[in-house]
C-alpha positions, 0 to 999 in steps of 0.5 A, a space after each residue: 228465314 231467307 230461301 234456302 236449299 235444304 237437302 236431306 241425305 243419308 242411307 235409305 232407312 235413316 229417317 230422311 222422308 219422315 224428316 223431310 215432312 216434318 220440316 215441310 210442315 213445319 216451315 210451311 216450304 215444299 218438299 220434294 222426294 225423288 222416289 216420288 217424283 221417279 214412282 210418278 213417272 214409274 205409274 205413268 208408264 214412261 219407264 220402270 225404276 231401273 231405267 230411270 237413269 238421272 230423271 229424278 235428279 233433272 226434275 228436282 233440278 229444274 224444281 230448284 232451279 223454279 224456287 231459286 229464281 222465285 226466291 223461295 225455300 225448298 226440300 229436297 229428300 233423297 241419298 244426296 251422295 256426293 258421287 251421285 250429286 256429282 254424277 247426276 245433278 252437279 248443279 246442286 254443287 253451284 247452289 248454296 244448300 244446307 246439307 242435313 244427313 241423317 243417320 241411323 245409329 242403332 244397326 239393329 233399330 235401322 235393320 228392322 226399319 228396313 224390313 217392316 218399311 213400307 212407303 206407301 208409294 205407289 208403284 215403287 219399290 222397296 230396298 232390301 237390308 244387302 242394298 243398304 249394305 250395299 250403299 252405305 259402303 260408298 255413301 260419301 256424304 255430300 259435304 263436309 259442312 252439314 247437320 247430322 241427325 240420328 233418327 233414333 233421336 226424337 222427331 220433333 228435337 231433329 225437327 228443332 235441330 234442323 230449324 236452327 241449323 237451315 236458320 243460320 
């Protein structure tokens, strides 16, 4: 496979992390996850969730940026909307990605995702369903060309499928 950007976007709940790990182990590539990267800087004190205003986007642009120039192949797990792309990382639309949006197509399966969900990351928050309401109602994915998965499917046939897909 050559180097690639991979960017796994959809609605919180859809499956996007767990998608992003298992195409991570399996490719043997990075993965980086905003909510992650923002918890971090979160812990450390430098400021709350709600004042983050676009760091997590800086950072996995320069992370992008670090792969791209080493010519290696990378992650990235967040919404990956366009009007958030445009807003905080338009670089990301000058970069040659594969854009795999993930679904939840079963409403009452992505309900109950939401409500028993817990990341595990540390000093991070978790969304309530309103907030998914909230953002599927201006979720515009980030491109038309992209691979969608639903993750009431199998992992490991999403997992298939998107090999096949970043492979093209």
């Amino acid at each position: 496979m050559n180097p690639t950007m991979i960017v796994i976007g959809g609605v919180p709940g859809t499956g996007k992390s767990t998608l992003a790990k298992a195409l991570s182990k399996e490719l043997n590539i990075p993965a980086f996850s905003k909510d992650e990267l923002e918890a971090a800087i979160a812990r450390k004190g430098l400021c709350n969730s709600k004042e983050m205003r676009g760091v997590g986007f800086e950072i996995m642009s320069v992370l992008a940026k670090n792969q791209i120039e080493n010519k290696n192949s990378a992650i990235f797990d967040f919404i990956a909307s366009k009007s958030r792309v445009t807003e905080q990382w338009p670089e990301l639309l000058e970069i040659e990605i594969k854009y795999i949006e993930c679904i939840c197509s079963n409403e009452e399966i992505h309900i109950e995702r939401i409500q028993l969900r817990n990341r595990n990351i540390e000093g991070w928050y978790e969304l309530v369903w309103e907030d998914v309401l909230r953002i599927k109602n201006v979720f515009k994915p980030l491109k038309s060309d992209r691979l969608i998965l639903d993750s009431v499917n199998n992992l490991s046939v999403n997992v298939e499928m998107a090999i096949e897909y970043v492979s093209q």
